[in-house]
N, C-alpha and C positions, 0 to 999 in steps of 0.2 A: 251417403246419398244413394236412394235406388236407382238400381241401373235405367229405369225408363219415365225419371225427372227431367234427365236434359232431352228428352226426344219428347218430351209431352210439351215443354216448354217450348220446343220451337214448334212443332205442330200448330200450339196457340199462339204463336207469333206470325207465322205462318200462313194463318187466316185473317191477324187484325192487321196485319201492314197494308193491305188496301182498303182495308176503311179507315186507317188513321191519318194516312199522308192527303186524301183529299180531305178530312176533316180540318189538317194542319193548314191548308193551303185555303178553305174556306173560310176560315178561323182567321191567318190572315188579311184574307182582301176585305173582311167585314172592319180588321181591327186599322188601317188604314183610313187616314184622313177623307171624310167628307162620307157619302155613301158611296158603295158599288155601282149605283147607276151613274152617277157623276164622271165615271172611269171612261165608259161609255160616249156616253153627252154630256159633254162640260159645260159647266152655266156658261150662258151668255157665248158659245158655238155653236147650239143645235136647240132645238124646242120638243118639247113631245116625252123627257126625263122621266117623269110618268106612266107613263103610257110601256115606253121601254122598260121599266124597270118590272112592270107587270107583265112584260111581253118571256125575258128572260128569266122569273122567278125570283125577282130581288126585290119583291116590295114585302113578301111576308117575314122577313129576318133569315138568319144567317142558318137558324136553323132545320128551319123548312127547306131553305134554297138547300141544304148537302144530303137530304132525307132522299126530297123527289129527285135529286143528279144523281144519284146512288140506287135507285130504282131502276132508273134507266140505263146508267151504266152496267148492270148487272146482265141487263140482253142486250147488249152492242151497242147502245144510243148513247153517242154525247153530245145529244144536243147540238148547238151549231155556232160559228164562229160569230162574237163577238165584233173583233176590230181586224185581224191579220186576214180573213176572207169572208166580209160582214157576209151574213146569212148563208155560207155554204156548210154542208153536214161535216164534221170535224170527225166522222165517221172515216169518210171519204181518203180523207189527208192521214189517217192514219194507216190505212190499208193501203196506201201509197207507200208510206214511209216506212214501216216497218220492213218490210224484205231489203231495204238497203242496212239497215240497221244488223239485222242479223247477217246480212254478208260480212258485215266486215267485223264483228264480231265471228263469227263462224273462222275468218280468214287469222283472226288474233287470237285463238283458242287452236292454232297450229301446231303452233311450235312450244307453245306452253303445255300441250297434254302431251308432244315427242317430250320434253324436256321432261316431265315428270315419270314417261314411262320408263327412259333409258338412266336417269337416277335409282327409281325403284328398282333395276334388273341391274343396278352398278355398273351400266356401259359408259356412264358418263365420270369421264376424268376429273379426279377434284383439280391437277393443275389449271383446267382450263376456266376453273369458275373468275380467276385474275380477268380472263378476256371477257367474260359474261357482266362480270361486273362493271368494265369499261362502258362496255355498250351500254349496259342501263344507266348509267349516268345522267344523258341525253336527257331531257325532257321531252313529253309525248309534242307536246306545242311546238318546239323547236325541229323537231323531226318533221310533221305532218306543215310547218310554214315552208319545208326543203320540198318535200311532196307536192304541194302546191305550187310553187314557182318552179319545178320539174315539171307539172304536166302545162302550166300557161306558157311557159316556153315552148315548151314539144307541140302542143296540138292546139294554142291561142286561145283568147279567153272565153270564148264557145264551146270550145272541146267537140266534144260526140260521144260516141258507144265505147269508142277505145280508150277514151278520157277518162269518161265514167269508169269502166272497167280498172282502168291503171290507178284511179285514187282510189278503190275500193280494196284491190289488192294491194298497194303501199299503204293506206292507211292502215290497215288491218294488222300487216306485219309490224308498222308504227307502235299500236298496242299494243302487240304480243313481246315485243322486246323493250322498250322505253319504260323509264323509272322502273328498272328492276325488276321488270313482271319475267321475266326470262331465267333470268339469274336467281330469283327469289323462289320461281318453282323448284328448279336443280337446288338450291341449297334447302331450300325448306323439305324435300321428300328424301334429299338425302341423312337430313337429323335426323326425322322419326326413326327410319329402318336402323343410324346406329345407334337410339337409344332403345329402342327393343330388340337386338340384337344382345343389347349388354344382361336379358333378360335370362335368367336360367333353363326355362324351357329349351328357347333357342337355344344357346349350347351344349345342351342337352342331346336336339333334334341334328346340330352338326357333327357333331361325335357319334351319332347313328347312320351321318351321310346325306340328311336330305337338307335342302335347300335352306336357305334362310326364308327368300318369298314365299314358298307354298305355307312357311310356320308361323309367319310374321305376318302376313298381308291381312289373313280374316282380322288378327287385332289392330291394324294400324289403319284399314279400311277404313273407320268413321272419321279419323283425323285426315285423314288424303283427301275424304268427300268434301271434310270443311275447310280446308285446305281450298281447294277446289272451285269450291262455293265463291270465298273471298276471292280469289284470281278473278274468276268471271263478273262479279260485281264493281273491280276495280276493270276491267277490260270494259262495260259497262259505263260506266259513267265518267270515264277517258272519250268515249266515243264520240258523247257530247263534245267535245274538243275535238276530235278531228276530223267530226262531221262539218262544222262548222267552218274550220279555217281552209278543210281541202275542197268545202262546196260541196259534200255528199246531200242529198235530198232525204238524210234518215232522220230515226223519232228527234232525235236529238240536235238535230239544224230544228225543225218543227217546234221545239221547247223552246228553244232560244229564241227564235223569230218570234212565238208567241209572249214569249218574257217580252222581250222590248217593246213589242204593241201592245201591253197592258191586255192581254186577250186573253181571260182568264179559263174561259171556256175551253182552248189550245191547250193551255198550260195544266187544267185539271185532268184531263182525258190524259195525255203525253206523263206526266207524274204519277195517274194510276194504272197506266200500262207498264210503266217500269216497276211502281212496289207489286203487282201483281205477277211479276218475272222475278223480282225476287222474295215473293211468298212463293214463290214456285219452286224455286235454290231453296229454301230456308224447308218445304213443307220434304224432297225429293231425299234431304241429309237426314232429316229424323225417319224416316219409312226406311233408309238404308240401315241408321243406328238400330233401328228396331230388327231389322232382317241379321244384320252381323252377331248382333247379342243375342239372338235367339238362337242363331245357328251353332255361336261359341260354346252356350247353355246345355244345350242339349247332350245326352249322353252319347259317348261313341257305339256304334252297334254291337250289340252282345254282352256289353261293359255289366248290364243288369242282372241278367240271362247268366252270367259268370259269379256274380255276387250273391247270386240265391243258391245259385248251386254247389 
């Protein structure tokens, strides 16, 4: 295989992950009983089914209705709530939600990039990975329902700033260590470096004195990226879960809230802001794979310069 198959392929992966996941999700709500405005106005609740259905873009089929949400979503517009904030801009609620969301992902990508840096530099002890493994155990859900009844206790079911504040930073750390996302970085960064280590170059470059990292890392850099990638997608879509049970106000209470109210319009926006975060992971690995292998590629200075001469 040429070297720049698997970075092309995600490149085009890259780009169709947000038009496929709301094509998936419009593709459902057309393939569900009864029409899409029905969701809406249920016979014999409301009058006017019509009229709604032409108001929201659901009378000309399923395929026009994800053509023109796709146009608009492309300059910020989604259109507007449905059932969870009938007629408020779903715009709105997103630019709300999103900065809690990257807090506490930002807060679960802690100790997951310590844990993979001090693997990669060998500071991190294999006997300890016993204790890393314990802790992952836990499920994220069981962790963030301890979270939750830890701040209703301390600060009542009201909370405030400090509330907020403390299930943003316990849930976060919830991520970063629960189901093995902790433990799985330390072990997963520290196989790469010893199976290229086992490689002859390296032995090579230690018997001359220099480091394993400085000889190893331009090769094993695409694998730590994807490495990487998948951590953050799993700290991702965990989020959802402990946005939810600890009460955080991120994208992911937002989906779920929008889930249950049948709010399709919530749920499209909230689904194509996430595969667009991770066409963004998926687009960030191939532009590195490309950078690593070109730089790997290239001749060392002189090398040329020596061979003519």
């Amino acid at each position: 295989m040429k070297w720049w198959m698997r970075p092309l392929v995600r490149l085009i992966a890259a780009i169709l992950l947000p038009l496929v996941v709301p094509a998936l999700i419009t593709g459902a709500l057309w393939a569900l009983p009864g029409d899409p405005a029905s969701i809406i106005c249920p016979p014999g609740a409301c009058d006017g089914r019509d009229a709604l259905a032409a108001r929201w873009g659901l009378d000309q089929g399923a395929l026009h209705f994800y053509v023109e949400w796709m146009k608009k979503a492309v300059t910020g517009d989604f259109g507007r709530s449905w059932t969870l904030m009938a007629g408020s801009p779903v715009y709105d609620e997103m630019v709300a939600s999103i900065p809690w969301t990257a807090m506490v992902v930002g807060v679960a990508l802690v100790p997951l990039v310590l844990g993979t840096v001090l693997a990669a530099l060998g500071w991190m002890p294999k006997a300890l990975d016993y204790v890393w493994n314990a802790i992952g155990v836990a499920p994220a859900v069981i962790l963030a329902l301890l979270v939750a009844a830890y701040v209703t206790i301390t600060w009542g079911a009201f909370g405030g700033d400090t509330a907020d504040l403390t299930k943003v930073l316990l849930g976060g750390l919830v991520l970063g260590v629960a189901d093995g996302a902790f433990a799985g970085a330390v072990s997963g960064t520290r196989s790469v470096f010893e199976e290229e280590v086992k490689q002859r170059y390296v032995q090579i470059a230690l018997l001359r004195g220099e480091t394993v990292l400085a000889n190893a890392l331009p090769n094993v850099l695409p694998a730590m990226i994807g490495q990487m990638r998948g951590r953050v997608l799993h700290v991702l879509s965990g989020a959802v879960v402990v946005e939810v049970v600890c009460g955080i106000p991120g994208l992911g209470q937002l989906l779920w809230d929008g889930t249950l109210k049948q709010d399709f319009g919530v749920v499209l926006a909230a689904t194509f802001a996430f595969s667009a975060f991770s066409g963004a992971l998926m687009l960030t690995q191939a532009l590195s794979e490309i950078a690593v292998a070109l730089y790997v590629r290239r001749s060392p200075k002189g090398v040329l310069e020596e061979a003519v001469a």
